[in-house]
ZAMARGU-4260 file (C-alpha; in steps of 0.2 Angstrom, whole numbers, plus 5000, padded with zeros to 4 digits):
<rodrens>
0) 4986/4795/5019 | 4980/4803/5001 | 4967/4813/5002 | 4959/4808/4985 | 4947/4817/4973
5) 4931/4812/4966 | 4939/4808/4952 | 4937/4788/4946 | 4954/4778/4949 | 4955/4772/4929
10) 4969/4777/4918 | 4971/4793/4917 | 4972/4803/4899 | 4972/4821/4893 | 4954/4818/4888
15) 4950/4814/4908 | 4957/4832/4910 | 4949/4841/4897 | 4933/4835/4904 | 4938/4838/4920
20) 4943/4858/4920 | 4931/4863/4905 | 4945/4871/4893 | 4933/4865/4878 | 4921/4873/4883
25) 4928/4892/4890 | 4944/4891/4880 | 4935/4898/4862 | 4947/4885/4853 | 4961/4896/4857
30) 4970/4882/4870 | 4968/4864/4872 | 4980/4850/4878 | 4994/4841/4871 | 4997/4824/4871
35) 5011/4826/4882 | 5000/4836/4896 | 5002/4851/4891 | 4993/4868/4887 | 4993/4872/4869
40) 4991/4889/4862 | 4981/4888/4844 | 4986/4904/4836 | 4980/4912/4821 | 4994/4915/4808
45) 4999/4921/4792 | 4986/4915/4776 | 4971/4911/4791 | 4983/4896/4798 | 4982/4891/4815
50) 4998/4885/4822 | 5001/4878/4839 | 5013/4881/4854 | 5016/4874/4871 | 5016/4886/4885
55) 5028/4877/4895 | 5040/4880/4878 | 5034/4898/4880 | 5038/4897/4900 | 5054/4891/4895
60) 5059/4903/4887 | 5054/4916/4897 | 5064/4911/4911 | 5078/4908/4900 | 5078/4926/4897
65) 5077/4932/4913 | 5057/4935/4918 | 5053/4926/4932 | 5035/4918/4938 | 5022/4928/4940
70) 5021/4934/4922 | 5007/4940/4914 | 5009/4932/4894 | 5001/4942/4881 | 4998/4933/4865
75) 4998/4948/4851 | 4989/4933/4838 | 4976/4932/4849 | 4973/4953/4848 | 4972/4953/4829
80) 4960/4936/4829 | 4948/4944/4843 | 4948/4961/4832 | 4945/4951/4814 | 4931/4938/4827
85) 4919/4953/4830 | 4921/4964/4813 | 4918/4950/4802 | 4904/4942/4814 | 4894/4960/4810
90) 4901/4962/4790 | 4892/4944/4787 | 4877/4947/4796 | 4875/4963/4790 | 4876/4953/4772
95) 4864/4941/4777 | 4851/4952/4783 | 4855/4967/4768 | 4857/4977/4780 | 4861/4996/4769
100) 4871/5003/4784 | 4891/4998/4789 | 4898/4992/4807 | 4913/5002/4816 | 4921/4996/4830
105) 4927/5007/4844 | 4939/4998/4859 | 4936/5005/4875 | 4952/5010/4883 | 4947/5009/4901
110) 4946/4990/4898 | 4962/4988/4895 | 4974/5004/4897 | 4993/4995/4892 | 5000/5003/4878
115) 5004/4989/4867 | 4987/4980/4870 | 4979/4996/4862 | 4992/5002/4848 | 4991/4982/4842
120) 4971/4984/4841 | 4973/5000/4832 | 4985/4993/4819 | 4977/4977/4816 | 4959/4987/4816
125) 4964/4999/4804 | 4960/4987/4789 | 4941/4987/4797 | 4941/5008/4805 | 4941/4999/4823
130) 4942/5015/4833 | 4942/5018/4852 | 4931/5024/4866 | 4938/5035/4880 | 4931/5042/4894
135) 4945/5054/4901 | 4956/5068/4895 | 4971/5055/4898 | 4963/5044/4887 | 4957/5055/4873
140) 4975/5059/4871 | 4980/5041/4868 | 4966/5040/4856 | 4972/5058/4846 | 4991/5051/4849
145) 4990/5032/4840 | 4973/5032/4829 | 4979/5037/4808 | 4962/5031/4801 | 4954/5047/4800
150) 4937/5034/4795 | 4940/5026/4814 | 4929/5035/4824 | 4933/5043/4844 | 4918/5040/4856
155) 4917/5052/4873 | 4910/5046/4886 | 4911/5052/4902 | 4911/5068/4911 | 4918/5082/4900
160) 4928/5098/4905 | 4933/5117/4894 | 4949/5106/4891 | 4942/5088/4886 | 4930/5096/4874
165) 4942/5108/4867 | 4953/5092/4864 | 4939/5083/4854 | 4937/5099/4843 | 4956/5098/4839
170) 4954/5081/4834 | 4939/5086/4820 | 4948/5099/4814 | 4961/5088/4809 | 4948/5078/4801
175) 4946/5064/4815 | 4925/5056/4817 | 4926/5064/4836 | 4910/5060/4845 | 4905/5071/4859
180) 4893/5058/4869 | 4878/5070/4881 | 4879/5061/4896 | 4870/5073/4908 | 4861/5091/4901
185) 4875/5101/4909 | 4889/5096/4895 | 4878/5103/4882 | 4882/5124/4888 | 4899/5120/4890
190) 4903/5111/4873 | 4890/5125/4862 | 4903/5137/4871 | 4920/5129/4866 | 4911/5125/4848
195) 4907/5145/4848 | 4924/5149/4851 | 4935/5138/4840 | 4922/5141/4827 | 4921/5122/4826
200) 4904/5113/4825 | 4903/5097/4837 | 4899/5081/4831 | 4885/5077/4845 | 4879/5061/4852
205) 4868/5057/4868 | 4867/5042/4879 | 4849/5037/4884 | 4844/5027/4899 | 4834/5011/4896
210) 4821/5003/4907 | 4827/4986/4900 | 4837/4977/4914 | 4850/4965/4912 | 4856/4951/4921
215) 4871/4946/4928 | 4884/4956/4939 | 4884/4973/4932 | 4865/4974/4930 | 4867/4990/4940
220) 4872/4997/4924 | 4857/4996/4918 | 4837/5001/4921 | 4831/5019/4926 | 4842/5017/4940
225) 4858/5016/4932 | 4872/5027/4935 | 4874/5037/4918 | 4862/5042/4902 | 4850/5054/4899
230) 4830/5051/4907 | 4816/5055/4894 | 4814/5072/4898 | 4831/5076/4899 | 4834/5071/4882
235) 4821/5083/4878 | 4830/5097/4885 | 4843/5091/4874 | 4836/5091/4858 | 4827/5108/4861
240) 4842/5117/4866 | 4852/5111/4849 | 4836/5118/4840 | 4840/5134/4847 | 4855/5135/4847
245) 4855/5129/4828 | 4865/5112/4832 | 4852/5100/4827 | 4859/5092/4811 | 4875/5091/4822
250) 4866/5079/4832 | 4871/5062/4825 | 4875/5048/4834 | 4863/5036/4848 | 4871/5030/4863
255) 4868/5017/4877 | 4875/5005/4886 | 4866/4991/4896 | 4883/4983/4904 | 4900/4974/4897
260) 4895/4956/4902 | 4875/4953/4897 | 4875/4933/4900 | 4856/4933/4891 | 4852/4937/4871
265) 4835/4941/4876 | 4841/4955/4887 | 4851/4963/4871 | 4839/4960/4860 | 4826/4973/4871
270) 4837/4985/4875 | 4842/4987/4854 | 4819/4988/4852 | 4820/5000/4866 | 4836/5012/4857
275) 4826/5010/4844 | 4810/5019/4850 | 4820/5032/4854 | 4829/5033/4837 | 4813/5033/4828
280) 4806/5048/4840 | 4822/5059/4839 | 4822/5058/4818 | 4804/5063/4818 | 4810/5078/4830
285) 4821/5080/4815 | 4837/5076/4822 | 4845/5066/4806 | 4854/5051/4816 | 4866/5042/4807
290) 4875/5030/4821 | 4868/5020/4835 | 4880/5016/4848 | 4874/4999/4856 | 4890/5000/4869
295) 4898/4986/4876 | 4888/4970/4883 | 4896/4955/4872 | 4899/4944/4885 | 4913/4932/4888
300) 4910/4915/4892 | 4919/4914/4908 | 4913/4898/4917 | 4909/4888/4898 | 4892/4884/4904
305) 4881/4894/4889 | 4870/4897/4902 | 4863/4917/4909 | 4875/4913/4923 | 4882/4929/4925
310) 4898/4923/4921 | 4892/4914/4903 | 4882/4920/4889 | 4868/4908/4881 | 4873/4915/4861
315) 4888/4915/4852 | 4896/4930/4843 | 4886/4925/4827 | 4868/4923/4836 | 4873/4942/4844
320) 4878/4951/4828 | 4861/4942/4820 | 4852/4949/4832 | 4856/4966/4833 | 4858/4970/4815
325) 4839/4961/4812 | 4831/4972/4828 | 4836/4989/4823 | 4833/4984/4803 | 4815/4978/4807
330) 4813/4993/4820 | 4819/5007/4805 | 4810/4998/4790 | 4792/4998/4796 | 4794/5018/4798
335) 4805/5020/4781 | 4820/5025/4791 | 4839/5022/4785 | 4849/5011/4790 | 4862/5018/4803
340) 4879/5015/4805 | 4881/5000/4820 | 4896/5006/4832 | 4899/4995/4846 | 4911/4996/4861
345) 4915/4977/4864 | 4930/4975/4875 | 4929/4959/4885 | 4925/4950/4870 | 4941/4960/4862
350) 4953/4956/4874 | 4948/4945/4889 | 4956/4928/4878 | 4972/4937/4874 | 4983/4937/4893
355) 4985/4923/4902 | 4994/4925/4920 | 5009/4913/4924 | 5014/4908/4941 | 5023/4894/4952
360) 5017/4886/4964 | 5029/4890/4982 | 5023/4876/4996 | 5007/4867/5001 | 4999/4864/5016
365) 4990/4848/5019 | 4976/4846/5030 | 4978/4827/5035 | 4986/4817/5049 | 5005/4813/5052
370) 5013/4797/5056 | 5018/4800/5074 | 5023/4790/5088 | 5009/4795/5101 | 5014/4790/5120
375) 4999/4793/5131 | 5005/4796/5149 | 4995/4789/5165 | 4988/4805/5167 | 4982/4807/5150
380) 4965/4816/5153 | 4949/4806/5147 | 4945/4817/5132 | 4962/4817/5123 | 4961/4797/5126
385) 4941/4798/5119 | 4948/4808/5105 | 4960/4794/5099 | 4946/4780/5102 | 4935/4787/5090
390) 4948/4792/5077 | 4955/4773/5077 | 4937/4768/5074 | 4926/4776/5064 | 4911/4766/5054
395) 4897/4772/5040 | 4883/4767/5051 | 4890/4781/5065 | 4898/4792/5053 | 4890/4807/5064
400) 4892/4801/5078 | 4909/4800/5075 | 4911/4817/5068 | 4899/4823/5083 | 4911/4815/5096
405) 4926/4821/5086 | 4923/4837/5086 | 4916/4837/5105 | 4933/4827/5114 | 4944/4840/5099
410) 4936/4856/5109 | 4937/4849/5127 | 4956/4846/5125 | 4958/4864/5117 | 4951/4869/5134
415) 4964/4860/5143 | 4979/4865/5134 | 4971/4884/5136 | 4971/4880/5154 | 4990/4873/5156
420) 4981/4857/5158 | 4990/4847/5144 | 5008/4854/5135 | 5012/4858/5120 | 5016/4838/5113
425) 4999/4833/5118 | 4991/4848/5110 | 4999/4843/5093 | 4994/4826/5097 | 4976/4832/5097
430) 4978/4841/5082 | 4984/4824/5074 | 4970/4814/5079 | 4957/4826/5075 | 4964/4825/5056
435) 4965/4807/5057 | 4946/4808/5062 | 4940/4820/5050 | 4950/4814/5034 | 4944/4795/5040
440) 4926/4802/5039 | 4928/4810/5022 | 4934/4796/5013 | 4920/4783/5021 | 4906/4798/5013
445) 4905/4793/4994 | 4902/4775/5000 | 4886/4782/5009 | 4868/4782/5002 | 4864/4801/5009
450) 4878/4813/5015 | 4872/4820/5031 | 4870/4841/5029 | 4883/4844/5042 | 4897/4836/5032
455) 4894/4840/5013 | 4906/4854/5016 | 4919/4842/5024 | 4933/4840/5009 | 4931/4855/5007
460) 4935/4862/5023 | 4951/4847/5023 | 4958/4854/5005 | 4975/4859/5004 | 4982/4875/5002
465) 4992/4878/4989 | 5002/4895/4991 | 5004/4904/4974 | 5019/4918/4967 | 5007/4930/4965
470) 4995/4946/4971 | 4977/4939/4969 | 4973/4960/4972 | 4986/4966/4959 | 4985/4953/4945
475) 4967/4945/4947 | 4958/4961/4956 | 4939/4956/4951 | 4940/4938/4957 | 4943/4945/4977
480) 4932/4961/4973 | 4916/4956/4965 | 4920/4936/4964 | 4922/4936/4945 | 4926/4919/4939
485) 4941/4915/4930 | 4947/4898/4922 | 4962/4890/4932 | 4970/4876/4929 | 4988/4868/4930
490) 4998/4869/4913 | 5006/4853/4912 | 5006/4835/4921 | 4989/4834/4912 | 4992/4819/4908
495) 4992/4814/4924 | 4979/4810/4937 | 4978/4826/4949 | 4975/4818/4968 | 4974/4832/4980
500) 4959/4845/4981 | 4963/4864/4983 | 4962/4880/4985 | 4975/4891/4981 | 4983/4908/4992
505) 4992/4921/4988 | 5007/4928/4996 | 4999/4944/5003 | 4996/4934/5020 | 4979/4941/5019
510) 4963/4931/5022 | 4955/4937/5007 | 4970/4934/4997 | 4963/4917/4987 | 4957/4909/4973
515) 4943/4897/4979 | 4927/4898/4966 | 4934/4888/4952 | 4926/4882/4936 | 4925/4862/4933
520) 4917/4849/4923 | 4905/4847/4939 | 4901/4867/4938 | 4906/4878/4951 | 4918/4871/4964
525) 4925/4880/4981 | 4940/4869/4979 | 4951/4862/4962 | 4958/4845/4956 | 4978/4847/4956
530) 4993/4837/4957 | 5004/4831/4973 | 5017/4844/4975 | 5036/4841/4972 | 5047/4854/4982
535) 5062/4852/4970 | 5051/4852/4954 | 5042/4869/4946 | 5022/4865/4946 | 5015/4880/4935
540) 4995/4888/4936 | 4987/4897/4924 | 4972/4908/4925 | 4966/4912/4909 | 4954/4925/4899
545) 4962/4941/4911 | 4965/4950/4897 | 4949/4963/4903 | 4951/4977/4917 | 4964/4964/4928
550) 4979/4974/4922 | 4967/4990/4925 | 4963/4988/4941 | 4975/4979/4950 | 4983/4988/4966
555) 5000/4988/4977 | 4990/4977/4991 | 5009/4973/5003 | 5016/4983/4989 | 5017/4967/4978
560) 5018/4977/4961 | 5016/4973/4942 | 5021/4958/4937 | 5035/4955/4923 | 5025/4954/4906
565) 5029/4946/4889 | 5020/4952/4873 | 5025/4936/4861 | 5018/4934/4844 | 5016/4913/4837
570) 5026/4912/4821 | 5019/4900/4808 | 5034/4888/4813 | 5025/4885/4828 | 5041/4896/4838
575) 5037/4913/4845 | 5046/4929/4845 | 5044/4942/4860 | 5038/4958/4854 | 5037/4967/4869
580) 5046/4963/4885 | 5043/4973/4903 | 5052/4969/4921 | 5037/4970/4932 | 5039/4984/4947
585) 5054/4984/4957 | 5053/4988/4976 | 5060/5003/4972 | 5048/5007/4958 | 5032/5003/4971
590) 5041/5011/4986 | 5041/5028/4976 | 5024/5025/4971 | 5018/5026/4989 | 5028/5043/4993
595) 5043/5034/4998 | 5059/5041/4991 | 5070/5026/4989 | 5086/5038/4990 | 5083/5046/5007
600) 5079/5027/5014 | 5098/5020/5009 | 5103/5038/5016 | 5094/5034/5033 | 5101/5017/5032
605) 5116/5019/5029 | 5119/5030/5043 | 5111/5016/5054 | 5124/5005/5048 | 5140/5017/5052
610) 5133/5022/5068 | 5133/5002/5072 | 5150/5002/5067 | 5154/5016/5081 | 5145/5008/5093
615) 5156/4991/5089 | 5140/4982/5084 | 5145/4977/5067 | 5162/4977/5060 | 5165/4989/5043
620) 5165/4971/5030 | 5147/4967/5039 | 5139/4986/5036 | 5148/4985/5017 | 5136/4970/5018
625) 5121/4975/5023 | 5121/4991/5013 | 5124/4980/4997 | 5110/4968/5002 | 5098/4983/5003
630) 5100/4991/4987 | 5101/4974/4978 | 5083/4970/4987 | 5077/4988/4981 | 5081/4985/4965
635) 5074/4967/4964 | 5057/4957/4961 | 5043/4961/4973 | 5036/4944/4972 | 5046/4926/4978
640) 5062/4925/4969 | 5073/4908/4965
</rodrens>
């Protein structure tokens, strides 16, 4: 038996599975599907062209060269295009609106930390003064270490030491816009102090805390209650103490930040009037601000609904840039105030399109009946033969019923073989039957006019489990810590009809280690349309838009480590070129990151080994063996290997 999906039993086209897993609607116009099923990439090229590549051609290739499944595929193209998306987006409605004041870009780094992803946003953004934001001493050094354009400005956030601040100070005097963002009245004393002593006056920013809320997952990160910012009074204190200390006319730049994924325009839009009050106030306290620093918030459009879903946005890039540059230009206008310099801190937006990770798909396990031979004995006890009477006969009109009786004779037999009553044959018989039953039941429900409440969850709960090469806690951390949302979909056979419904595991072997919240043309789904599985054929998954915070954040959950990673760039002959290429952690490599040293652990093995061979355990050619086996596995792959 075929557990089928809800999907119609016509021919089956590429356009069925567009439809059906959304990619028009969350890909941007950066993937669609090929006439022969398969996911094309739609890169920018040289002269604005957009040129198209498979990524099974890209898979190909990869594995050709030696990076197995999981890899996580950069795609460089897709870096430069989101870097021109949002500068040009602000440049024209900056035009649009005559807007007298310019927009800057700064990345912020905790987004995506990888070395390649922010040098390639700093080269390409260079043409634009795309700067960075960084909220650590490690990541001010990255900034002082890749940023040339001394027009790019460096935003700090964050808490602040002596050493942080005196790092910011180096980078002005060598002529570098370096922003010292107040976060709480305490930084002020310390960065006056290492201003007084390297003679060097700060360039001085503050972050104010909004009353506007957000929605959405991180609304936390906004409101009075929010973790960081300066209250009223507190920026107050601030702008006395620069008046004292004869600072004010360092103080130049507005800050806050209302979250990094605001699904609803309306909710930017208030926060920018609220800023504003506060700009208007501090310029009539004298302060002469020049920058306002709207911080992060463009939302990606996860799930493709366009909706305040926390996981959509209802605006596009366009509507957003509109908006903001209008608020703060009405706000200033009325009270004869100059336009400010807009600086934003957009990093989903920037780089959530550009990774996509690439995995194989191990085994599957299927929740239906098998075709055995069942042999009832005399003895068979009454509730295993009841149980195989209402599994051979269930009907619409007694569907529960049925799945009452079912699930009744199903526990009564468990007691028995808990009891010794029944063996282990009978048991598995009992498990059959009760599959039969169920999977019976859940293909008589779309014929019937009501579902009863007790069984909308049942194909669910029937679904297979596909098993996936890959940690769901390394490479995907936010879908199993705060249940982010990220498109999944198979990247080829789409061109055929997908028949089974799944969820998908990882190979953690821990409960939480799953993908089952999945986006489809039916909206939010605890299960996902995919194809029968072929053990001597490669099926392939891809979850897209992790270019945001996965990388970041990921941890060594049963020391699974980084995956392999490709950094290709799409050539305008519709080839690709590797740029960048990185074997993902070896067991060695994620041993010693958890304070084993793998050196002393062949030393202790070896000795294991030759004293087996005293003992006359194992003969010397078995413990030659075994020692090479362990130091080839230390060196190798932490995830499934062919």
């Amino acid at each position: 038996m075929t557990k089928q999906t809800d999907i119609k039993n016509n021919e089956w086209s590429v356009e069925d599975s567009t439809t059906l897993y959304g990619i028009s609607d969350w890909s941007g116009g950066y993937f669609s599907i090929s006439d022969a099923g398969e996911i094309l990439v739609h890169a920018p090229v040289e002269n604005d062209e957009t040129k198209e590549i498979s990524l099974m051609e890209i898979v190909d290739g990869l594995e050709q060269r030696g990076l197995q499944m999981p890899v996580l595929l950069r795609l460089e193209n897709l870096i430069d295009e989101r870097i021109k998306v949002i500068n040009t987006a602000f440049a024209n409605a900056i035009k649009v609106a005559n807007y007298k004041g310019e927009y800057r870009g700064a990345f912020p780094i905790k987004v995506n930390q990888q070395n390649h992803v922010v040098s390639e946003i700093v080269r390409f953004g260079k043409k634009y003064h795309h700067g960075l934001e960084v909220g650590s001493k490690a990541e001010l050094l990255i900034a002082l270490s890749i940023i040339s354009d001394k027009e790019s400005n460096i935003i700090c956030n964050g808490y602040k030491d002596a050493e942080f601040i005196e790092l910011g100070l180096q980078a002005q005097l060598l002529g570098y816009n370096c922003f010292f963002v107040i976060e709480t009245p305490e930084e002020l004393p310390l960065i006056i102090e290492q201003s007084n002593k390297m003679n060097i006056e700060p360039m001085i920013g503050a972050r104010v805390k909004l009353s506007t809320e957000v929605e959405g997952h991180w609304s936390k990160d906004s409101g009075e209650r929010s973790l960081f910012g300066l209250s009223a009074s507190q920026l107050v204190e601030i702008l006395d103490e620069l008046k004292n200390t004869n600072l004010l006319h360092r103080f130049k730049l507005l800050h806050f930040h209302l979250g990094s994924q605001i699904p609803n325009i309306r909710n930017i839009r208030a926060g920018i009037l609220e800023a504003c009050r506060y700009y208007i106030a501090l310029h009539k306290e004298g302060a002469p601000l020049g920058y306002i620093d709207i911080g992060g918030g463009l939302a990606v459009d996860y799930d493709g609904t366009r909706s305040t879903e926390g996981h959509s946005r209802n605006y596009n890039i366009h509507e957003y840039c509109a908006d903001i540059v209008e608020a703060i230009q009405e706000s200033f206008d009325q009270h004869e105030i100059p336009h400010p310099t807009i600086i934003s801190e957009s990093g989903r937006a920037a780089v959530a399109h550009t990774s996509v990770l690439l995995f194989n798909i191990l085994d599957v396990n299927k929740f239906e009946s098998k075709n055995m031979e069942i042999n009832f004995p005399e003895d068979t006890p009454e509730p295993v033969l009841n149980l195989f009477e209402v599994a051979q006969n269930i009907t619409p009109k007694r569907i529960q019923e049925c799945y009452n009786d079912i699930m009744h004779y199903r526990n009564q037999s468990q007691e028995l073989f808990i009891r010794g009553e029944i063996n282990l044959r009978m048991r598995a018989a009992v498990e059959n039957l009760y599959l039969l039953g169920l999977n019976k039941i859940s293909e008589t429900l779309p014929s019937l006019k009501k579902v009863p409440p007790e069984l909308e969850n049942l194909q669910e709960s029937l679904s297979d489990i596909y098993y996936g090469n890959f940690s769901i806690f390394q490479s995907l951390p936010d879908a199993w810590a705060i249940e982010q949302v990220f498109p999944v979909m198979p990247i080829h056979r789409l061109n055929e009809k997908p028949t089974r419904d799944a969820v998908i595991a990882d190979i953690t072997c821990d409960g939480d280690g799953r993908l089952d919240n999945f986006v489809t043309s039916e909206g939010y789904s605890k299960t996902i349309p995919l194809h029968s599985f072929d053990k001597n054929k490669e099926y392939y998954i891809g979850v897209f838009l992790v270019g945001a915070y996965q990388e970041t954040l990921g941890d060594l959950h049963n020391l699974f480590g980084d995956t392999n990673i490709a950094s290709i760039r799409i050539n305008s002959d519709h080839s690709f070129d590797i740029v960048h290429e990185f074997e993902g952690d070896s067991i060695s490599d994620v041993l010693s990151y958890v304070e084993y040293e793998p050196q002393t652990l062949i030393k202790i093995f070896r000795q294991k080994a030759e004293s087996a061979v005293k003992d006359g355990i194992i003969t010397v050619a078995q413990r030659q063996k075994m020692l090479g086996l362990f130091n080839d596995s230390l060196m190798g792959y932490t995830y499934f290997e062919k």
